[in-house]
C-alpha positions in Angstrom: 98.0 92.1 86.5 98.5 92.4 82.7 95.7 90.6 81.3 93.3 90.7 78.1 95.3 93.4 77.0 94.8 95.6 80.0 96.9 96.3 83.0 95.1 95.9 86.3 96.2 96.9 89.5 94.4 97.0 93.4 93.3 93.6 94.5 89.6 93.9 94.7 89.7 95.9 91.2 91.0 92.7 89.6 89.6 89.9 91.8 86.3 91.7 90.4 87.4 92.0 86.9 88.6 88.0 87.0 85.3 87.6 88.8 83.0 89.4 85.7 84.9 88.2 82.8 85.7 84.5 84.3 82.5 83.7 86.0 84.2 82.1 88.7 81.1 83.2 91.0 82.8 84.8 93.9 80.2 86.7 95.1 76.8 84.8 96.1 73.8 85.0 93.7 71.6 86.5 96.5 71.6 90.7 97.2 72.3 90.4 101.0 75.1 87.6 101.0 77.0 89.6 98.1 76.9 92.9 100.5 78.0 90.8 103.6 80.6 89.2 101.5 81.6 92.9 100.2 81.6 93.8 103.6 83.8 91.0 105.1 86.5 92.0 102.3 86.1 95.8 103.0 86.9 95.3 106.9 90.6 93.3 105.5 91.6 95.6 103.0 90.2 98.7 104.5 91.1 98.7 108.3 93.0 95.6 108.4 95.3 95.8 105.4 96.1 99.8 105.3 97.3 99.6 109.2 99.2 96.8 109.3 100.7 98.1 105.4 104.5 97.4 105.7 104.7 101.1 104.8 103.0 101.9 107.7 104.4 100.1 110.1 108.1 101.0 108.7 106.8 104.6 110.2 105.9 103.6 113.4 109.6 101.6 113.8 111.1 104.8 112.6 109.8 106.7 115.7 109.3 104.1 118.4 111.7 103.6 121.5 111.5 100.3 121.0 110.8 99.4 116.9 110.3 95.5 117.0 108.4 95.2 120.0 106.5 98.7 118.3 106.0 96.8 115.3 104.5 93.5 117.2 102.4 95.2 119.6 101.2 97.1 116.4 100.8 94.2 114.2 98.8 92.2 117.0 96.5 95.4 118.3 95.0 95.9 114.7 95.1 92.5 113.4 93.2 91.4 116.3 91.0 93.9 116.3 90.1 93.6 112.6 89.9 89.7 112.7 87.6 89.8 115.7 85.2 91.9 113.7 85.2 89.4 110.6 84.4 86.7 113.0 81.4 88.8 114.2 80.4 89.4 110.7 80.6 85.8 109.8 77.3 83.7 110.5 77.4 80.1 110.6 76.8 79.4 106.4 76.5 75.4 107.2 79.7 75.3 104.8 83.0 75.1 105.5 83.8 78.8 103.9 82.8 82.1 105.2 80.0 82.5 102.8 78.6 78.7 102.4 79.6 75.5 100.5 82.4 77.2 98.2 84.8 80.2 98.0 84.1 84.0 97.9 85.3 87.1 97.8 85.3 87.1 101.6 87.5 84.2 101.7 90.2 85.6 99.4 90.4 88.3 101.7 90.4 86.4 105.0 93.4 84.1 104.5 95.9 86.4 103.9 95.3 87.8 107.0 95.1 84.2 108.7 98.7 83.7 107.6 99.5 87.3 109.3 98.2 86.2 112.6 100.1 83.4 112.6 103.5 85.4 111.5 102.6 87.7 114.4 101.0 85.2 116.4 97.6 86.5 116.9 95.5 83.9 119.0 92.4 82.8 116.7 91.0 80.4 119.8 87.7 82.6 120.3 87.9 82.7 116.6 85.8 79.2 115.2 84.6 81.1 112.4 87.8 82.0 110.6 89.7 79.3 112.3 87.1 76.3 109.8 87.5 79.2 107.1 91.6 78.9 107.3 90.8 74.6 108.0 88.8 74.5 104.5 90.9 76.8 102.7 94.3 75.1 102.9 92.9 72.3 101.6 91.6 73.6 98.5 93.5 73.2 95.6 93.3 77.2 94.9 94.5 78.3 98.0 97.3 75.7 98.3 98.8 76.4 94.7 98.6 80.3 96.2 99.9 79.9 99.7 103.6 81.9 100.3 105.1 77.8 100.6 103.8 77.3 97.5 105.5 79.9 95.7 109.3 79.1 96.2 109.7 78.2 92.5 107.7 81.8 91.3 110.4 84.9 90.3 110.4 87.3 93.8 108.3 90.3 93.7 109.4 93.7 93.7 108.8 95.1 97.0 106.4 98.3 96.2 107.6 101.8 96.4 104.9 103.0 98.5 
């Protein structure tokens, strides 16, 4: 992201910076819901994300018998897996998102990975948790202007070298 004369890169580096310098209060005011919202983010883009990392998996096709099914079996194992402990992680907030009443850090993380289950069609029944966190995410106006639909008229992205 080149922004405020900087150029940003890493996800969580510039959802923070966005966060500091745009107040737009992503992590909760209180000391323990901040580190279990840190901690929901950390299990996506730390043993979610770097698994199922297209780089990754391209590895895996290159020496499996059988790439696709490889890649799926792959895709579903650690997905599953890392969704599963998110949902454990979550507590019931009494708000529609995963920390409460409106969007967090947490949340940013989580959909992505909702819309990978679906492409590899990881089951999200025994999943209530993330499955009202996906329900009040697509309909806020943030998400939806973000979703991979909603993008069709946006110039394609290089795919990354790594």
């Amino acid at each position: 992201l080149e922004i405020d004369g900087l150029r940003l890169t890493q996800s969580l580096a510039i959802i923070a910076y966005l966060d500091e310098t745009r107040g737009l209060g992503l992590l909760p005011g209180d000391v323990v819901q901040r580190a279990r919202t840190r901690q929901i983010a950390h299990v996506i883009t730390m043993d979610i994300h770097p698994i199922c990392n297209p780089s990754v998996v391209a590895q895996l096709m290159a020496v499996a018998d059988r790439p696709e099914q490889a890649r799926k079996d792959w895709m579903q194992h650690f997905m599953r897996r890392g969704l599963m402990a998110c949902e454990a992680l979550l507590s019931d907030t009494g708000g529609p998102f995963g920390m409460g009443p409106s969007p967090t850090l947490a949340d940013i993380c989580i959909v992505p990975q909702l819309y990978n289950a679906a492409r590899w069609q990881v089951s999200l029944d025994d999943m209530p948790k993330l499955q009202r966190i996906g329900t009040a995410c697509a309909t806020h106006p943030a998400f939806s202007a973000a979703a991979p639909e909603a993008a069709t008229s946006l110039p394609q992205a290089r795919p990354s070298a790594f």
